[in-house]
C-alpha positions as CSV (number, residue, x, y, z in Angstrom):
1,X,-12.5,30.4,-12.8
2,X,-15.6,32.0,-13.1
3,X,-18.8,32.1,-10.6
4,X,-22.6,31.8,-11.2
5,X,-24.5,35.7,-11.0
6,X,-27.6,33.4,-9.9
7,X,-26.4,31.3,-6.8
8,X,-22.4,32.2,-6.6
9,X,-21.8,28.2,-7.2
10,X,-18.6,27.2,-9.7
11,X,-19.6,27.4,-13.0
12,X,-18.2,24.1,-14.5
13,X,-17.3,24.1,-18.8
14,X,-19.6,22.0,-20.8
15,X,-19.3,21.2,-24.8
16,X,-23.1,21.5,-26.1
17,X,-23.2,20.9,-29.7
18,X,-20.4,22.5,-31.6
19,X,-20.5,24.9,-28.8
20,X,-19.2,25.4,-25.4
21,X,-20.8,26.7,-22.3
22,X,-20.1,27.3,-18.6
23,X,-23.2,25.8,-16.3
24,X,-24.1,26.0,-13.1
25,X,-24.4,22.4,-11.5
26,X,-26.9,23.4,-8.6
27,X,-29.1,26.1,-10.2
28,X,-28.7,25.0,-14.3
29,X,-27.9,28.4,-15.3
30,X,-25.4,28.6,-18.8
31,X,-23.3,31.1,-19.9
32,X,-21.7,31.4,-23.5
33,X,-18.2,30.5,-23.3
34,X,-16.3,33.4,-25.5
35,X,-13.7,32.0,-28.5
36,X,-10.4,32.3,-27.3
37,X,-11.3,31.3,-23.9
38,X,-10.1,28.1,-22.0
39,X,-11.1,26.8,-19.2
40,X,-9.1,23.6,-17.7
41,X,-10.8,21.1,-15.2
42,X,-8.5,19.3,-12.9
43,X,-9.2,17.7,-9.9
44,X,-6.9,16.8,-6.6
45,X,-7.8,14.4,-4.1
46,X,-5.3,13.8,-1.5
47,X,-5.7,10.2,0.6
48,X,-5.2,9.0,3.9
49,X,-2.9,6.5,5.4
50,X,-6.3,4.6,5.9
51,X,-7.4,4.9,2.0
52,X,-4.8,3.1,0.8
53,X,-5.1,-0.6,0.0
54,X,-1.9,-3.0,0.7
55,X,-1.7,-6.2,-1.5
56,X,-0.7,-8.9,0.1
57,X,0.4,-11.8,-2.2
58,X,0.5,-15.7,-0.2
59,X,2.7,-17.8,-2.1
60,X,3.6,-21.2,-1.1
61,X,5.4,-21.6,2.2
62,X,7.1,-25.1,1.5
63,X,11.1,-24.1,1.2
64,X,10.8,-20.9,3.2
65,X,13.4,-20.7,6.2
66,X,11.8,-19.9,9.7
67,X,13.3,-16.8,9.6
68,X,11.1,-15.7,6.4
69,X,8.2,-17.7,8.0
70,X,8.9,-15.7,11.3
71,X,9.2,-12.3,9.3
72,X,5.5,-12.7,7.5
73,X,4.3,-13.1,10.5
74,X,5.2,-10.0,11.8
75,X,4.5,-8.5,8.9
76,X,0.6,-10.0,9.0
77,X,0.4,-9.2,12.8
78,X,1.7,-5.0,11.9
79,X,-1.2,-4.9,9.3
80,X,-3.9,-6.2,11.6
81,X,-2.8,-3.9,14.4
82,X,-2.3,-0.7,11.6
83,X,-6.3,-1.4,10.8
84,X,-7.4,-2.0,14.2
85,X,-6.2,1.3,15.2
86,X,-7.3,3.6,12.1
């Protein structure tokens, strides 16, 4: 990981041409990557409860005990209260 001497920022690896170069994303500077050295970019993005999408698939209710009918109802009523409260 390497830093810009200009404004301190990440210096991010960039192919230009058949060469490749570390710039600076807020001040523009470059600086010629050396052969033999790799530089990896990776990012990691962690998510909240409240990020994540549930899918919720309505089939036909015809045949469906009232039990089962009973359960999705609960089931759509802990989903509405789960978003009302994030």
């Amino acid at each position: 990981m390497e830093f810009c001497p200009e404004c301190g920022k990440l210096l991010i690896p960039k192919k230009k041409g058949k060469s490749k170069m570390l710039v600076c994303a807020k001040c523009g500077y470059e600086g010629k990557l050396e052969k033999g050295e790799s530089y990896e970019v990776q990012d990691e993005v962690e998510h909240k409860a409240s990020d994540l999408t549930e899918v919720v698939e309505v089939t036909n209710e015809e045949g469906l005990s009232e039990a089962e009918l009973e359960a999705r109802r609960e089931r759509f009523i802990e989903g509405i209260d789960f978003l009302e409260t994030e």
